[in-house]
N, C-alpha and C positions, 0 to 999 in steps of 0.2 A: 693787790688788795681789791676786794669788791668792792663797784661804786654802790654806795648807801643813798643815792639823790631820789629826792622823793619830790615827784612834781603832782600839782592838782590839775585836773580836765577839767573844763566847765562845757556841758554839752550845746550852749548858746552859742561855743565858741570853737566847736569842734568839725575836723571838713567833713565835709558830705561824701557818701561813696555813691556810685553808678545805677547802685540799685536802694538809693533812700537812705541806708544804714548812714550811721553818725559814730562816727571811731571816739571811741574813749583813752580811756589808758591801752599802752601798748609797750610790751617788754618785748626779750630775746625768745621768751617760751611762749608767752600767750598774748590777746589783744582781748578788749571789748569792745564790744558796740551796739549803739541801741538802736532798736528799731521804733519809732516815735509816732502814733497816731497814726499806721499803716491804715489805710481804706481799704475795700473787702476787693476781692479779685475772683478771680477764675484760676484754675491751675496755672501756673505757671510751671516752662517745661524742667523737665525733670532731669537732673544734673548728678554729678560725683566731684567731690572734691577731696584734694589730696591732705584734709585734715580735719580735726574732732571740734564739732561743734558742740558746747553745751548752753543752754537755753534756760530762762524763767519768763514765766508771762505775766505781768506786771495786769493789763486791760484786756477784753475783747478774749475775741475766739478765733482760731485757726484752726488748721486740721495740716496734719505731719501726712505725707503719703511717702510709706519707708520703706523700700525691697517688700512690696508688695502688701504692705499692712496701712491703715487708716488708724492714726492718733489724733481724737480730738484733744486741742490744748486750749485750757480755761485759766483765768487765775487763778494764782497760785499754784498751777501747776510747772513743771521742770522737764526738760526730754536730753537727750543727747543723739546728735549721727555720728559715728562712727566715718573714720576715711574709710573712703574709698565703697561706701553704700548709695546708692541710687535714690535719690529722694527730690522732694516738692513740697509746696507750700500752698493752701489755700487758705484768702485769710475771710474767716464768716462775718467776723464785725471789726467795724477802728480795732486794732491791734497795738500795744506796745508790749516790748518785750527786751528784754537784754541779752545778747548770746556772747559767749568767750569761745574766741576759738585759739588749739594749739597746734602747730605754734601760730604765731600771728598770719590773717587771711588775706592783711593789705601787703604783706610781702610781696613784690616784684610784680604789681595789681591782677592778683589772682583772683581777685573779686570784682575784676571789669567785667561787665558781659557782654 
């Protein structure tokens, strides 16, 4: 029988990861987490991860640098990386955002850096 348990996150009370993120809900296929009033930065360096990230931008401006392409992201807008694509983050102003990745990115702390 599938488990049907439905639990609530409250992000006040959620642990912190390595690099800021605050983990939400998290299943077998996918997790969330937020990125909460990020301050603006410099590139940071540019990584591949073995999984799909999708994103919404809640505040604030960042810029996506993707296998070679520049996305400005604004609210209300959405992006996704694909595994295993070469990308970076620079964030232009406070930033909040939400991203879900599959399957879950705090698995076996793949998201330590």
């Amino acid at each position: 029988m599938t488990d049907t348990t439905v639990q609530k996150v409250s992000s006040s009370h959620s642990p912190k990861g390595s690099q800021g993120q605050i983990y939400l809900a998290s299943g077998k296929r996918v997790s969330l987490r937020l990125w909460r009033d990020e301050e603006p930065t410099e590139h940071k360096s540019a990584h591949r991860r073995d999984y799909e990230v999708v994103g919404y931008v809640i505040a604030g401006r960042a810029e996506l640098h993707i296998e070679g392409q520049t996305i400005r992201l604004e609210p209300g807008d959405s992006w996704l990386v694909p595994p295993g694509a070469e990308h970076s983050y620079r964030i232009l102003e406070r930033f909040t955002a939400v991203e879900a990745t599959a399957p879950p990115a705090q698995v076996h702390g793949r998201d330590e850096t």
